[in-house]
Predicted model as a PDB file, atoms N, CA, C, CB and O in Angstrom, pLDDT in the B-factor column:
MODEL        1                                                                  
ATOM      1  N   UNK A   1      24.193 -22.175   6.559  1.00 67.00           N  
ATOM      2  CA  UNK A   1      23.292 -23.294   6.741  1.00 67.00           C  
ATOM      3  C   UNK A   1      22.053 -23.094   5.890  1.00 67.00           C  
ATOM      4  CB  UNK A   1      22.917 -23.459   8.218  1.00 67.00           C  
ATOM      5  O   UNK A   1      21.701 -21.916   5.850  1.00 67.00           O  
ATOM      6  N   UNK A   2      21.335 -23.898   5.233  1.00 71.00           N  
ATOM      7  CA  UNK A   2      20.298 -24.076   4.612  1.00 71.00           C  
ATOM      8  C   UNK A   2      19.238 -24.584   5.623  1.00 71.00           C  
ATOM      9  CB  UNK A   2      20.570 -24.898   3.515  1.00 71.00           C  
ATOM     10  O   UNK A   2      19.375 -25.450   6.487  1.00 71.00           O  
ATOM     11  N   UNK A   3      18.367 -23.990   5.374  1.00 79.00           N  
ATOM     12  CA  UNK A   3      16.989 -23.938   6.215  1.00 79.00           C  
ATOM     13  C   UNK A   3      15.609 -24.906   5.431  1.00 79.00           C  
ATOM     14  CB  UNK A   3      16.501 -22.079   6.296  1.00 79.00           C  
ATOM     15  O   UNK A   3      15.363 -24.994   4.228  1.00 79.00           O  
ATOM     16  N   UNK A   4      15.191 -25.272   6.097  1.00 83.00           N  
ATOM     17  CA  UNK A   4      13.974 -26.329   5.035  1.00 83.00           C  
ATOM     18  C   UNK A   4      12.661 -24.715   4.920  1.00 83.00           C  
ATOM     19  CB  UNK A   4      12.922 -28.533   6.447  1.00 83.00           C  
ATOM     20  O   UNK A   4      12.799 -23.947   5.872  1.00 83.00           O  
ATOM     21  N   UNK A   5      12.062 -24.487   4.357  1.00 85.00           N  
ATOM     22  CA  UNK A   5      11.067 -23.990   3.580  1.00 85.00           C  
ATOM     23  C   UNK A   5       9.882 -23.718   4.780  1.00 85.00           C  
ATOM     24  CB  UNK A   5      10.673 -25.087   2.304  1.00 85.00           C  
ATOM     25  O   UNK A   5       9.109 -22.782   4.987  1.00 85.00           O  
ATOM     26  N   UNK A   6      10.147 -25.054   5.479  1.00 89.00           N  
ATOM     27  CA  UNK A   6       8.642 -25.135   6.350  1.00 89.00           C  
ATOM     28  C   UNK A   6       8.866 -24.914   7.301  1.00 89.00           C  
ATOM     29  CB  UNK A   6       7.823 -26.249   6.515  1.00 89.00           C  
ATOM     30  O   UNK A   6       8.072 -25.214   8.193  1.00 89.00           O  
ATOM     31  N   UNK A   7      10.392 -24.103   7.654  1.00 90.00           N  
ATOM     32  CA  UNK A   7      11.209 -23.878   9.230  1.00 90.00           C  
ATOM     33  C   UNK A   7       9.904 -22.277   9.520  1.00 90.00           C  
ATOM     34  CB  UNK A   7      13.812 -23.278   9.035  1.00 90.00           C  
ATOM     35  O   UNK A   7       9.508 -21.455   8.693  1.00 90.00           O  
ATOM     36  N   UNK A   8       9.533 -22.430  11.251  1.00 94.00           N  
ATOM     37  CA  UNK A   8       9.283 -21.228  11.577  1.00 94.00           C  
ATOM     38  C   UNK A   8      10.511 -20.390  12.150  1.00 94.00           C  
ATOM     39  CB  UNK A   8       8.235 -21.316  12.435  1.00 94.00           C  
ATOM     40  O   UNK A   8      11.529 -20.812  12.698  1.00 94.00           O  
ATOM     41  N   UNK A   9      10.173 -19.241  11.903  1.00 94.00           N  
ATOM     42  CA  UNK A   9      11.132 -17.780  11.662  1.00 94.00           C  
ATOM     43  C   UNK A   9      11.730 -18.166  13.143  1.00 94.00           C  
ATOM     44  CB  UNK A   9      10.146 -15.830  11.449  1.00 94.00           C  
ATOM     45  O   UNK A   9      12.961 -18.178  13.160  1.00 94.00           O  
ATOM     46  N   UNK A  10      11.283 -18.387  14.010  1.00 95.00           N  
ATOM     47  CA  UNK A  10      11.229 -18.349  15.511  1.00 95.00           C  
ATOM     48  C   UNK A  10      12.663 -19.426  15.605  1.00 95.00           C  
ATOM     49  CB  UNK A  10       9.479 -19.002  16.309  1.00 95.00           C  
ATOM     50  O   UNK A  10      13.691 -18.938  16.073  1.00 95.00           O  
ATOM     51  N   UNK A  11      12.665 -20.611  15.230  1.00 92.00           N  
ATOM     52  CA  UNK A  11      13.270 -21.257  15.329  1.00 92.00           C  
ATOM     53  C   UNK A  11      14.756 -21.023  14.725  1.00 92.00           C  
ATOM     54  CB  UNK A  11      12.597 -22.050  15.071  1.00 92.00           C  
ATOM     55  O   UNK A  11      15.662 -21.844  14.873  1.00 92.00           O  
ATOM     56  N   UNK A  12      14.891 -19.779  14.015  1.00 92.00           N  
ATOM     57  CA  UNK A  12      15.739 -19.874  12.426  1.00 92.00           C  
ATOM     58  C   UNK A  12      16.979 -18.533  13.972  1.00 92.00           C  
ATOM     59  CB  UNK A  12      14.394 -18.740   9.956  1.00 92.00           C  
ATOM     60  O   UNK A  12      16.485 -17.813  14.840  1.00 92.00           O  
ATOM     61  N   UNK A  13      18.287 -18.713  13.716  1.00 91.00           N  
ATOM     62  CA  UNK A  13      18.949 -17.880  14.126  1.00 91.00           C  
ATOM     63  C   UNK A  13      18.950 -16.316  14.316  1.00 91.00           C  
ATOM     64  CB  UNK A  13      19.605 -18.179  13.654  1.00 91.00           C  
ATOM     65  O   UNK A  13      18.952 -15.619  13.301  1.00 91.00           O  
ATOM     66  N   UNK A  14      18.950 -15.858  15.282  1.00 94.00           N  
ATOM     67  CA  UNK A  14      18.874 -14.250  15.708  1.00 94.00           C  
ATOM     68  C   UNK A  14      19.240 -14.027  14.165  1.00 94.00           C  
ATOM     69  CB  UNK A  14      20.135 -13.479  17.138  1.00 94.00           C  
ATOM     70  O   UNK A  14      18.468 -14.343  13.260  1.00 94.00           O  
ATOM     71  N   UNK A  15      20.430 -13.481  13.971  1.00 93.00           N  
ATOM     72  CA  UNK A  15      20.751 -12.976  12.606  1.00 93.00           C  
ATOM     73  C   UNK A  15      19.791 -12.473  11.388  1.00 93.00           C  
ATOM     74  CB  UNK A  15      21.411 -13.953  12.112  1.00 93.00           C  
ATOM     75  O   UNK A  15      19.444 -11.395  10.908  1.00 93.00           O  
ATOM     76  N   UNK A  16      19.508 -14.154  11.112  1.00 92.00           N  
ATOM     77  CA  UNK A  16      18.392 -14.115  10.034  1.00 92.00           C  
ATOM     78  C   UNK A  16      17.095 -13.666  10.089  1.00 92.00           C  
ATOM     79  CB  UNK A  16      18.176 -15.187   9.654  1.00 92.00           C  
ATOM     80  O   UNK A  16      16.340 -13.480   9.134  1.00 92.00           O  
ATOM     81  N   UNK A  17      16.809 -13.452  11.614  1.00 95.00           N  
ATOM     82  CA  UNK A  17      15.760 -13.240  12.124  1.00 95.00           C  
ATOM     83  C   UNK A  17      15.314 -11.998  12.024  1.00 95.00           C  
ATOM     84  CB  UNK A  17      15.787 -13.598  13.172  1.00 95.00           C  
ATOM     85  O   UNK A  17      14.289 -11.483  11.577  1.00 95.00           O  
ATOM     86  N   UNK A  18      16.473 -11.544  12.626  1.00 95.00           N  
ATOM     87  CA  UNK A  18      16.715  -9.431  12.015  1.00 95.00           C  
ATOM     88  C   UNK A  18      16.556  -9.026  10.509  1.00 95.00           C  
ATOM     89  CB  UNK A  18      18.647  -8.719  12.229  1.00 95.00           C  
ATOM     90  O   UNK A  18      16.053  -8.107   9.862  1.00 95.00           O  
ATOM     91  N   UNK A  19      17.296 -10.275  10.272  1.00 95.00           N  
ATOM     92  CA  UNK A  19      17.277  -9.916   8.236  1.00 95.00           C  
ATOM     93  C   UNK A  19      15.698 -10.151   7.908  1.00 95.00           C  
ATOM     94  CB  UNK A  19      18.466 -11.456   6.924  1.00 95.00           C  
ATOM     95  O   UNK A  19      15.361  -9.215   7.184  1.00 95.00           O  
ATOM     96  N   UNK A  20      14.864 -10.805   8.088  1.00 95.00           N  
ATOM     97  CA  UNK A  20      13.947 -10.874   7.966  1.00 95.00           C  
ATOM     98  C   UNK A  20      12.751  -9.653   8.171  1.00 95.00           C  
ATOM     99  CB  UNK A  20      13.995 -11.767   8.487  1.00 95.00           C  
ATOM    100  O   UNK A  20      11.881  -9.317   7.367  1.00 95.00           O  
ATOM    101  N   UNK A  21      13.016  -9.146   9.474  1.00 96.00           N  
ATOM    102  CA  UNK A  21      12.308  -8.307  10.127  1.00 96.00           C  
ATOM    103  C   UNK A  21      12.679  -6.881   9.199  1.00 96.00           C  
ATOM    104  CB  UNK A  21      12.702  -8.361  11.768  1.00 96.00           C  
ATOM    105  O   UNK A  21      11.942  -5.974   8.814  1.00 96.00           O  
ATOM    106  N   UNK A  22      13.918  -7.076   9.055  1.00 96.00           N  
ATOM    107  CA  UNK A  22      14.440  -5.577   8.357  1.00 96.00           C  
ATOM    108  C   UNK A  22      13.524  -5.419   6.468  1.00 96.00           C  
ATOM    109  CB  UNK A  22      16.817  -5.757   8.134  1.00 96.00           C  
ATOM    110  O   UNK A  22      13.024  -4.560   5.743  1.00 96.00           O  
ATOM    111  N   UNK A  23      13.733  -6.501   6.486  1.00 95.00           N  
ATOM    112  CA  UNK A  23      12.976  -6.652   4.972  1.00 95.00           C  
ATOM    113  C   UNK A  23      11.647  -6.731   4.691  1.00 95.00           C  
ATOM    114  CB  UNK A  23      13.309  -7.742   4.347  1.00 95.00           C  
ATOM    115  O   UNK A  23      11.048  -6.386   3.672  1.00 95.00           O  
ATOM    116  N   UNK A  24      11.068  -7.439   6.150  1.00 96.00           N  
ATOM    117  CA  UNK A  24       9.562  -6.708   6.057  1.00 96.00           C  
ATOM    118  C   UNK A  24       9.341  -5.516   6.380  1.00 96.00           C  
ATOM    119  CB  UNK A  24       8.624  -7.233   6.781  1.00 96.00           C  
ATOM    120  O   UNK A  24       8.387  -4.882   5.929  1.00 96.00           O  
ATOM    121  N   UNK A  25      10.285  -4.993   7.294  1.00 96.00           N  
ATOM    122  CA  UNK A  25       9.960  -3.596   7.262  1.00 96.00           C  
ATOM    123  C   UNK A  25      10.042  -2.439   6.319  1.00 96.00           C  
ATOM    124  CB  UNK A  25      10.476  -3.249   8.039  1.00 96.00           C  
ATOM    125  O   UNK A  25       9.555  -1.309   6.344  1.00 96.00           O  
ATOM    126  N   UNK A  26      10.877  -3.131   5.409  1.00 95.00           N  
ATOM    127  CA  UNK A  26      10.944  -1.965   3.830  1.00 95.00           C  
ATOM    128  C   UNK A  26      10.141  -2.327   2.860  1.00 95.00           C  
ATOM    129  CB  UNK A  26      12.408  -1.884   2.927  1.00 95.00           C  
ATOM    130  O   UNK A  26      10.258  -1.731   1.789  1.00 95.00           O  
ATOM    131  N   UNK A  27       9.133  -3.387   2.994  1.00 94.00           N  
ATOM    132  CA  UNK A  27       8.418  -3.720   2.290  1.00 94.00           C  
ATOM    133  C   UNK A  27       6.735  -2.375   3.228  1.00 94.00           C  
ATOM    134  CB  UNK A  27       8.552  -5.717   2.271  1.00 94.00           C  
ATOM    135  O   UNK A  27       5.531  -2.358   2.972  1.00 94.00           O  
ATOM    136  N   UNK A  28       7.100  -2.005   3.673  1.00 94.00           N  
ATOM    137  CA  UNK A  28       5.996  -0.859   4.404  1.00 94.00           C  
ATOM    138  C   UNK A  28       4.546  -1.297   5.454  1.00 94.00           C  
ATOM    139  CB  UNK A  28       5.265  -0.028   3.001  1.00 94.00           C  
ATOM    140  O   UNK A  28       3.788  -0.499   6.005  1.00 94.00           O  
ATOM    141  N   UNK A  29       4.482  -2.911   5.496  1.00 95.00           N  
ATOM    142  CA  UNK A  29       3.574  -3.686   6.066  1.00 95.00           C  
ATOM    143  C   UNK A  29       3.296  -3.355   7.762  1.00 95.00           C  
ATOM    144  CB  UNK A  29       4.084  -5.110   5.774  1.00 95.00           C  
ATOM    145  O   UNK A  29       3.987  -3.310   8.780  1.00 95.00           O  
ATOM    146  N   UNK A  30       2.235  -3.210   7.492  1.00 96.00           N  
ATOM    147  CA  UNK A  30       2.352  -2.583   9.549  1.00 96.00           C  
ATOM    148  C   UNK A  30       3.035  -3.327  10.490  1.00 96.00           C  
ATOM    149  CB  UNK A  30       0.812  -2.579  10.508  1.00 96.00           C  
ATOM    150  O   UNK A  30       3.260  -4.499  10.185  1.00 96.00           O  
ATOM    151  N   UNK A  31       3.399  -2.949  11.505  1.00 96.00           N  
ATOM    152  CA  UNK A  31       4.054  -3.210  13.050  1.00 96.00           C  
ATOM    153  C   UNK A  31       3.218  -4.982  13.024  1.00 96.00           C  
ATOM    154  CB  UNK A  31       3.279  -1.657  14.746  1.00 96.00           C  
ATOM    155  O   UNK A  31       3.791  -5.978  12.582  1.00 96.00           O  
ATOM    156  N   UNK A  32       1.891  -4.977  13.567  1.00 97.00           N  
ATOM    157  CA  UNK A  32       1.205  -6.185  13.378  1.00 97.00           C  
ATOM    158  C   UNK A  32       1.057  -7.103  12.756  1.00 97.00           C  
ATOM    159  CB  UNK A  32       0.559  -6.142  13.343  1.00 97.00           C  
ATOM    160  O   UNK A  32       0.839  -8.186  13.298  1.00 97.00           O  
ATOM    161  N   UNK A  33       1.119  -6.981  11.576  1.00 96.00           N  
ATOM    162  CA  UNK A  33       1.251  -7.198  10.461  1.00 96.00           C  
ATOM    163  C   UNK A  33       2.784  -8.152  10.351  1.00 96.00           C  
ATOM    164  CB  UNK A  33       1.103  -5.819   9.767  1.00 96.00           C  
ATOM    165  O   UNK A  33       2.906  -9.249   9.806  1.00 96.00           O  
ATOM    166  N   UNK A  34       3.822  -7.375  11.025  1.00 97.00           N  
ATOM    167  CA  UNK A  34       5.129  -8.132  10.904  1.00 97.00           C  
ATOM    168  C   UNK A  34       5.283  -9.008  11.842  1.00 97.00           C  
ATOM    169  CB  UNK A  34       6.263  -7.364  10.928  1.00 97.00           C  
ATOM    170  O   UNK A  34       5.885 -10.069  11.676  1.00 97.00           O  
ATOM    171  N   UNK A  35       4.643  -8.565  13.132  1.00 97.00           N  
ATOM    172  CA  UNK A  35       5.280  -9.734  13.879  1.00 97.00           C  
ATOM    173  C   UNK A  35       4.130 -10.503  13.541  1.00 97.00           C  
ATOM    174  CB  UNK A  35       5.698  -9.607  15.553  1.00 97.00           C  
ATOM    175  O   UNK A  35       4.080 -11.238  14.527  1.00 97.00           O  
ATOM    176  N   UNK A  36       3.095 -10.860  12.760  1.00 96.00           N  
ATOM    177  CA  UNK A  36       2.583 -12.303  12.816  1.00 96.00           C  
ATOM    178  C   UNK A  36       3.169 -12.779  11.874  1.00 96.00           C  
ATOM    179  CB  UNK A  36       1.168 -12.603  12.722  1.00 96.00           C  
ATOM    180  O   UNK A  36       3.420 -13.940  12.195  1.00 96.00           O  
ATOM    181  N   UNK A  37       3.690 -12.503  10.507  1.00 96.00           N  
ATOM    182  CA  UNK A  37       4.992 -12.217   9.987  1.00 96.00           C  
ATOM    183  C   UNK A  37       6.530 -13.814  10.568  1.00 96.00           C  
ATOM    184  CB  UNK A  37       5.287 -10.283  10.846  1.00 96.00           C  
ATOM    185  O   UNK A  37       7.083 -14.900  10.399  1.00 96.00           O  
ATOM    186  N   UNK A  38       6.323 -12.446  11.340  1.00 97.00           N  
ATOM    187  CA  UNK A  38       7.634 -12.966  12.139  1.00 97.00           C  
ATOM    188  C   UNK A  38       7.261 -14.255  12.853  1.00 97.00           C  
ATOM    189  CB  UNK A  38       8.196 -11.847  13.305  1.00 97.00           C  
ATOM    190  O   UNK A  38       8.213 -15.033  12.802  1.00 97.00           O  
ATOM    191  N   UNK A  39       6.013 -14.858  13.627  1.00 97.00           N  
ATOM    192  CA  UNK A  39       5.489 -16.045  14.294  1.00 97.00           C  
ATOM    193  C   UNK A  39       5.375 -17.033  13.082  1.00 97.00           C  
ATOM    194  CB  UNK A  39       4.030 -15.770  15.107  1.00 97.00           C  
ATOM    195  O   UNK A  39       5.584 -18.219  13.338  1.00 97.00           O  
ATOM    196  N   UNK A  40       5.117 -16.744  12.000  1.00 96.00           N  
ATOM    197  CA  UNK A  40       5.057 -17.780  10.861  1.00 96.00           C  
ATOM    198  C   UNK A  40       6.389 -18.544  10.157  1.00 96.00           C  
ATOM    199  CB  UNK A  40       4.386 -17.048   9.763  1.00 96.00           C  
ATOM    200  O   UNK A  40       7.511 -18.606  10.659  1.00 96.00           O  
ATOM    201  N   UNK A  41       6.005 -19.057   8.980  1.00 95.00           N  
ATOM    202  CA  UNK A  41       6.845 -20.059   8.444  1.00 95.00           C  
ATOM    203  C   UNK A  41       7.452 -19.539   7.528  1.00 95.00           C  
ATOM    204  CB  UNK A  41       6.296 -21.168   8.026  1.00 95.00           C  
ATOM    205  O   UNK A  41       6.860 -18.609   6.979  1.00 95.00           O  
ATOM    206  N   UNK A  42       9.100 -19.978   6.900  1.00 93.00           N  
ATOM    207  CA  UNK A  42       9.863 -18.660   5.592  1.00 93.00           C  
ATOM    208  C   UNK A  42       8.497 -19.382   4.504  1.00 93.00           C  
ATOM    209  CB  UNK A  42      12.420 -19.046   4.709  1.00 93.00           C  
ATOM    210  O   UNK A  42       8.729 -18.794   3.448  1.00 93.00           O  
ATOM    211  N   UNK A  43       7.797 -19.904   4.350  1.00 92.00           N  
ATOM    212  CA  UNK A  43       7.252 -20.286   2.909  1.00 92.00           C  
ATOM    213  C   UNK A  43       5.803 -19.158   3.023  1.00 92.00           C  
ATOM    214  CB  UNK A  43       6.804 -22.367   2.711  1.00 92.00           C  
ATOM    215  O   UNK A  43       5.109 -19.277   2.013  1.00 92.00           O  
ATOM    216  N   UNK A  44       5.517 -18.631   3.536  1.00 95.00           N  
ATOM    217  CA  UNK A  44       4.745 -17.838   4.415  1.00 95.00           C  
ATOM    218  C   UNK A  44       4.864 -16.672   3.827  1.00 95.00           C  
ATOM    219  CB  UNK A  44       5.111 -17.815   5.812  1.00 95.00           C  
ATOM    220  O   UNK A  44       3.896 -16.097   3.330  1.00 95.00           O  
ATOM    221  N   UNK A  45       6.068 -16.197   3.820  1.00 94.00           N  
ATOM    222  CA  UNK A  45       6.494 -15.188   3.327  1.00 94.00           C  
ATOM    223  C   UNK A  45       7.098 -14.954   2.258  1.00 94.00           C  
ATOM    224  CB  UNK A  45       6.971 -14.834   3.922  1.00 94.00           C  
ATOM    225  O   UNK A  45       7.796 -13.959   2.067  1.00 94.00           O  
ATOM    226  N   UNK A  46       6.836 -16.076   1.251  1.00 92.00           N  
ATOM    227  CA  UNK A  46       7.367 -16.017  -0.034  1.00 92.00           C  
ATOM    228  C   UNK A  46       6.724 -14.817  -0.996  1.00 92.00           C  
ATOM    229  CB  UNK A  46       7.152 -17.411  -0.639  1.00 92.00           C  
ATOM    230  O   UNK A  46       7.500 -14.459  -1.881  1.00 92.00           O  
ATOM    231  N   UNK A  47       5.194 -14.006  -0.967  1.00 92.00           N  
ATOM    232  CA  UNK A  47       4.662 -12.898  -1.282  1.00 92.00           C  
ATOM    233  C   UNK A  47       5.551 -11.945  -1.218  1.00 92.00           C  
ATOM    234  CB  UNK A  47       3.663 -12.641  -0.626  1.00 92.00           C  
ATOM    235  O   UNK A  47       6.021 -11.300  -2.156  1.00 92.00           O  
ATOM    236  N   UNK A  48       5.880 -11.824   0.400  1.00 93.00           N  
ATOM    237  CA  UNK A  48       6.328 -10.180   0.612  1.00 93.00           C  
ATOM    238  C   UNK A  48       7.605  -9.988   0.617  1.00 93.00           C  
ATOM    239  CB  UNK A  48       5.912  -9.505   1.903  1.00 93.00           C  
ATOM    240  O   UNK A  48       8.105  -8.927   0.243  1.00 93.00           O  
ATOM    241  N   UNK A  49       8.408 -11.181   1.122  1.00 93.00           N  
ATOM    242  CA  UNK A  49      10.081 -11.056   0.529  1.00 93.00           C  
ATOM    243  C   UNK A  49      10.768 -12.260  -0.076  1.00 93.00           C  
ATOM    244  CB  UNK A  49      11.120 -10.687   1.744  1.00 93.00           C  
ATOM    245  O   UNK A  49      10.246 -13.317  -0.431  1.00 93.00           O  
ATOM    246  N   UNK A  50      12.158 -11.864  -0.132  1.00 90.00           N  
ATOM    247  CA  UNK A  50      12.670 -12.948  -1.006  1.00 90.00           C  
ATOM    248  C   UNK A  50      13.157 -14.088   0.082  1.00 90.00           C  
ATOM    249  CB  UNK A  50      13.965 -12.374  -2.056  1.00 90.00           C  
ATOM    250  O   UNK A  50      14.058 -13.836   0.882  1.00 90.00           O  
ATOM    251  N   UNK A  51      12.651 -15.049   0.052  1.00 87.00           N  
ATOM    252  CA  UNK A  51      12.747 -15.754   1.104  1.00 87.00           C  
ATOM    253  C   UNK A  51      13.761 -17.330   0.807  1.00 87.00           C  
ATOM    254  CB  UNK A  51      11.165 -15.939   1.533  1.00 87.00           C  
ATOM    255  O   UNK A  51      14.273 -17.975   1.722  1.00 87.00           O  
ATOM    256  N   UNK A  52      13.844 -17.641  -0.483  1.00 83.00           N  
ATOM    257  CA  UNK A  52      13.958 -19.008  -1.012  1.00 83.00           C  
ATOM    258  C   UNK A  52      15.821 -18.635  -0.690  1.00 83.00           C  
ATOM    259  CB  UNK A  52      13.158 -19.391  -2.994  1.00 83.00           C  
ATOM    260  O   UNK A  52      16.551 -19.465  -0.149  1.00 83.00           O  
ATOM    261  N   UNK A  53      16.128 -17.761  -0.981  1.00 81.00           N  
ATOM    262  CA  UNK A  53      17.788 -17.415  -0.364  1.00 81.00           C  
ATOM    263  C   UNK A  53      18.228 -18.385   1.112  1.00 81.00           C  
ATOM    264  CB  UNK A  53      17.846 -15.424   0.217  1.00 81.00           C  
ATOM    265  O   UNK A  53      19.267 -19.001   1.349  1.00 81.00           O  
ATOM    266  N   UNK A  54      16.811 -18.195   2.049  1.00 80.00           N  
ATOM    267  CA  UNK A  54      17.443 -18.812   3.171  1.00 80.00           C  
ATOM    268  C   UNK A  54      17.504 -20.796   2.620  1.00 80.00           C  
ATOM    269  CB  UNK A  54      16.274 -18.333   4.814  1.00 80.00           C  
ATOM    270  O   UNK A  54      18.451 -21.397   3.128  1.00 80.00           O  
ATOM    271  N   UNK A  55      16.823 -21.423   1.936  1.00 73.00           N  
ATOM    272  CA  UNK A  55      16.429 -22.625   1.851  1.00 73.00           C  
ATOM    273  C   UNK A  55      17.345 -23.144   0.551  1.00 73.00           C  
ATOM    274  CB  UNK A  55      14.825 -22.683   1.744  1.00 73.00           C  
ATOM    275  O   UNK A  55      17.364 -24.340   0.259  1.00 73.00           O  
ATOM    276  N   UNK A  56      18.139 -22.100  -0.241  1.00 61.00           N  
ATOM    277  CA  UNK A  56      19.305 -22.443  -1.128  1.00 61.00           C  
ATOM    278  C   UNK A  56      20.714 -21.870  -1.202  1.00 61.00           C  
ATOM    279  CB  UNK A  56      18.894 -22.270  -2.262  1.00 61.00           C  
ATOM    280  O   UNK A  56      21.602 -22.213  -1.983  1.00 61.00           O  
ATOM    281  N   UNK A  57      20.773 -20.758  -0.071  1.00 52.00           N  
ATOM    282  CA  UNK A  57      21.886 -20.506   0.205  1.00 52.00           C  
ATOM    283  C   UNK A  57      22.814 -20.719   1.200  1.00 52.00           C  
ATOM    284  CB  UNK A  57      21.836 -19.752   0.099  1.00 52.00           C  
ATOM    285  O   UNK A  57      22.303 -20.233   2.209  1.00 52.00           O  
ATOM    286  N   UNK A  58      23.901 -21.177   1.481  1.00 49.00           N  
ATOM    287  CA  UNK A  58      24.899 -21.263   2.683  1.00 49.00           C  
ATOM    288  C   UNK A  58      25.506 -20.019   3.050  1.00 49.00           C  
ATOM    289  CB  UNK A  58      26.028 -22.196   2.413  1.00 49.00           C  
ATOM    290  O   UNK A  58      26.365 -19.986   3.932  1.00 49.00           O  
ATOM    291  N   UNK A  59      25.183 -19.150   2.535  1.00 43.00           N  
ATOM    292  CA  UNK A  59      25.953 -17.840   2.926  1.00 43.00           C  
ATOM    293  C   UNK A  59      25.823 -16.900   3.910  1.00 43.00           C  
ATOM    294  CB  UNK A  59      25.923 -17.133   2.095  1.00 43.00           C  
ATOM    295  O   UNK A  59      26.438 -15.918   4.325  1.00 43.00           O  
ATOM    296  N   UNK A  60      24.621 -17.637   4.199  1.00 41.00           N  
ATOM    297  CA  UNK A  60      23.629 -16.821   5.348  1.00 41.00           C  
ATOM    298  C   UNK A  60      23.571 -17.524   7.167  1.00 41.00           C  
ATOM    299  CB  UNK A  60      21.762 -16.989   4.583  1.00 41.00           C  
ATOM    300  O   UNK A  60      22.875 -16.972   8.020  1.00 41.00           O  
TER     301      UNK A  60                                                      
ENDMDL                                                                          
END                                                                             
């Protein structure tokens, strides 16, 4: 499924949700830091990961 850009993380499927979390976490950003992270929007996080995958790919 393709996701719109302006979807919050919250709303977006467990799965992706983990994938998300896992990728801010190798990006080295604190605990706090991720889950506000994680309360925000994928366009939000276009800085710290690769995010445009969820909003053009079906594979996910």
């Amino acid at each position: 499924m393709v996701y719109n850009k302006t979807a919050f993380i919250a709303t977006l499927p467990t799965m992706i949700q983990e994938d998300i979390f896992k990728c801010l976490e190798s990006t080295g950003i604190s605990t706090e830091d991720i889950q506000n992270a994680m309360d925000s929007r994928l366009c939000d996080l276009e800085e710290l990961i690769n995010v445009k995958r969820y909003w053009t790919s079906r594979c996910i």
